[in-house]
N, C-alpha and C positions, 0 to 999 in steps of 0.2 A: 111863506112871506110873499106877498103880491110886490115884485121890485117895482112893476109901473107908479102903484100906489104912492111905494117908498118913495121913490124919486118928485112925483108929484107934490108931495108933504115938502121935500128939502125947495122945492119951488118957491112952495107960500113965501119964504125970506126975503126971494127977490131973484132976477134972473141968473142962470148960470150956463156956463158952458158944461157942453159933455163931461169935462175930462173934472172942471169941480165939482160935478155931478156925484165922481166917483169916487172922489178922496173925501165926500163928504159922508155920502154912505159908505167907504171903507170904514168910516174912521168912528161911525156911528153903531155900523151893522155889521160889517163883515170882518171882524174878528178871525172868524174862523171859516167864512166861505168869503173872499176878497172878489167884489164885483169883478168881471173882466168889460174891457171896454166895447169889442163889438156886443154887448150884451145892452151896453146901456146907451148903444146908438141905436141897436135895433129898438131898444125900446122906446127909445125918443119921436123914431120914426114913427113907431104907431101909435103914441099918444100926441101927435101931429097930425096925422091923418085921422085920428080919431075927434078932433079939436079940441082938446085938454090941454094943447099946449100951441104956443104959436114964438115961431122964430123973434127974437126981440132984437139981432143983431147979426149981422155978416162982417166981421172981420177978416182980412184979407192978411195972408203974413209969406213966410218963407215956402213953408208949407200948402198942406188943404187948405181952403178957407173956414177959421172958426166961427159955429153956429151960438148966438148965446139962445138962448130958452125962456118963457117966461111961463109963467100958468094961466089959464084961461079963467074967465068966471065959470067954465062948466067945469076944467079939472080942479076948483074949486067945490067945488058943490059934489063932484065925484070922490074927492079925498074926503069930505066929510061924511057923506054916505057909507065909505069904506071904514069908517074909523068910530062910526055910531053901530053898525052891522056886529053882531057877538061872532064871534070864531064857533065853529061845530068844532067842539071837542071830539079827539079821534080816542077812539076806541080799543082798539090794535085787536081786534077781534080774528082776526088771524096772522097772528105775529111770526114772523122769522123764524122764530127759537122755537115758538111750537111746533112749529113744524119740520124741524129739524131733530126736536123730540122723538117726534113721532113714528120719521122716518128711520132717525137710528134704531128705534125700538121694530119696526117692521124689519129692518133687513139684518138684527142680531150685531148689532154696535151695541158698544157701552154707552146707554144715555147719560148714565149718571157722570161717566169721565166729561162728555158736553157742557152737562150743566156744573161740574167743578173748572174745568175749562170758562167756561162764559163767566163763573162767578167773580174768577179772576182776573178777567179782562177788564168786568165792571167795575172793582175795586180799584183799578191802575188808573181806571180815567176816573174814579171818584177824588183818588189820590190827585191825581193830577190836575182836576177842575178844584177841589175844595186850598191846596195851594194859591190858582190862580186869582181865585175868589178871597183869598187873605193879600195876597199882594195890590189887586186890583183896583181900578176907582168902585164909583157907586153900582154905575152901568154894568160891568164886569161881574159886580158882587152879584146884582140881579140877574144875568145872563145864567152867570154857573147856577144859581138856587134853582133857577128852571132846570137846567139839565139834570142835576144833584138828585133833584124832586122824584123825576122821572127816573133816574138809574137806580134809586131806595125803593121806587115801585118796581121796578126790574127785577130787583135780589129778593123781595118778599117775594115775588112770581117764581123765579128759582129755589127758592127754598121750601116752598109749597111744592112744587112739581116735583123736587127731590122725595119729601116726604110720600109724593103720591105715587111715586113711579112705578112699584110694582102694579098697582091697581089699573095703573095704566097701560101695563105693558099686557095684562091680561084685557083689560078693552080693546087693545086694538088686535090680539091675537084672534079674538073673538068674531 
């Protein structure tokens, strides 16, 4: 996820400070990775200096002085750019698990205890996202079906790799 982008989009609305900045995309986006704040001043900073965004206010208080934000017509025209743009679907052409596979099987591990190991892992956070996904709003519902998606492509990969394992363990003997 491009957080510049993100924060740029929550702009279009109208100006904000930092700190709404980040309860807006908390409370949008990060669920489960929660913005931290020097993250979204750094960021600020360089969609400032990049002129996507321009200071709309200095408030003066106890504290720093709060900066409010507003969006530029070019970090307009860069959100829509970013949001017309298709995502490169990733591939996972050399994933984690295979190659954990692989190396079990090279240095005389049980690969298969691995892949009964992982399958189970998979299932705990299936379990535990297809709950959150019942309890959830709309946005929730659609977050977990992405991950869900992805972890049902995970266990068919496991269960294929299982099935294939000796063939495999003589390929890589080989």
């Amino acid at each position: 996820m491009s957080i510049g982008h993100t924060l740029l989009g929550l702009l279009e609305s109208g100006p904000r400070h930092g700190y709404d900045l980040k309860r807006a995309f908390d409370a949008h986006f990060g669920q489960d990775r929660p913005l931290h704040y020097g993250q979204v001043y750094s960021t600020m900073s360089r969609l400032l200096k990049n002129g996507l965004v321009e200071v709309d206010a200095v408030e003066a208080g106890a504290g720093p002085e709060r900066k409010r934000y507003a969006i530029t017509d070019a970090g307009i025209t860069d959100v829509a750019q970013w949001l017309a743009r298709p995502e490169k679907p990733e591939p996972y052409l050399q994933s984690t698990l295979y190659t954990k596979v692989v190396l079990a099987l090279m240095t005389g591990r049980d690969a298969g205890e691995l892949l009964d190991s992982q399958r189970a892992e998979h299932l705990r956070l299936m379990r535990g996202l297809t709950e959150r996904k019942r309890t959830g709003d709309l946005a929730d519902q659609l977050i977990c079906d992405h991950a869900l998606f992805h972890l049902e492509a995970d266990l068919r990969w496991l269960e294929l790799t299982a099935a294939r394992l000796d063939k495999l363990a003589e390929a890589v003997r080989a």
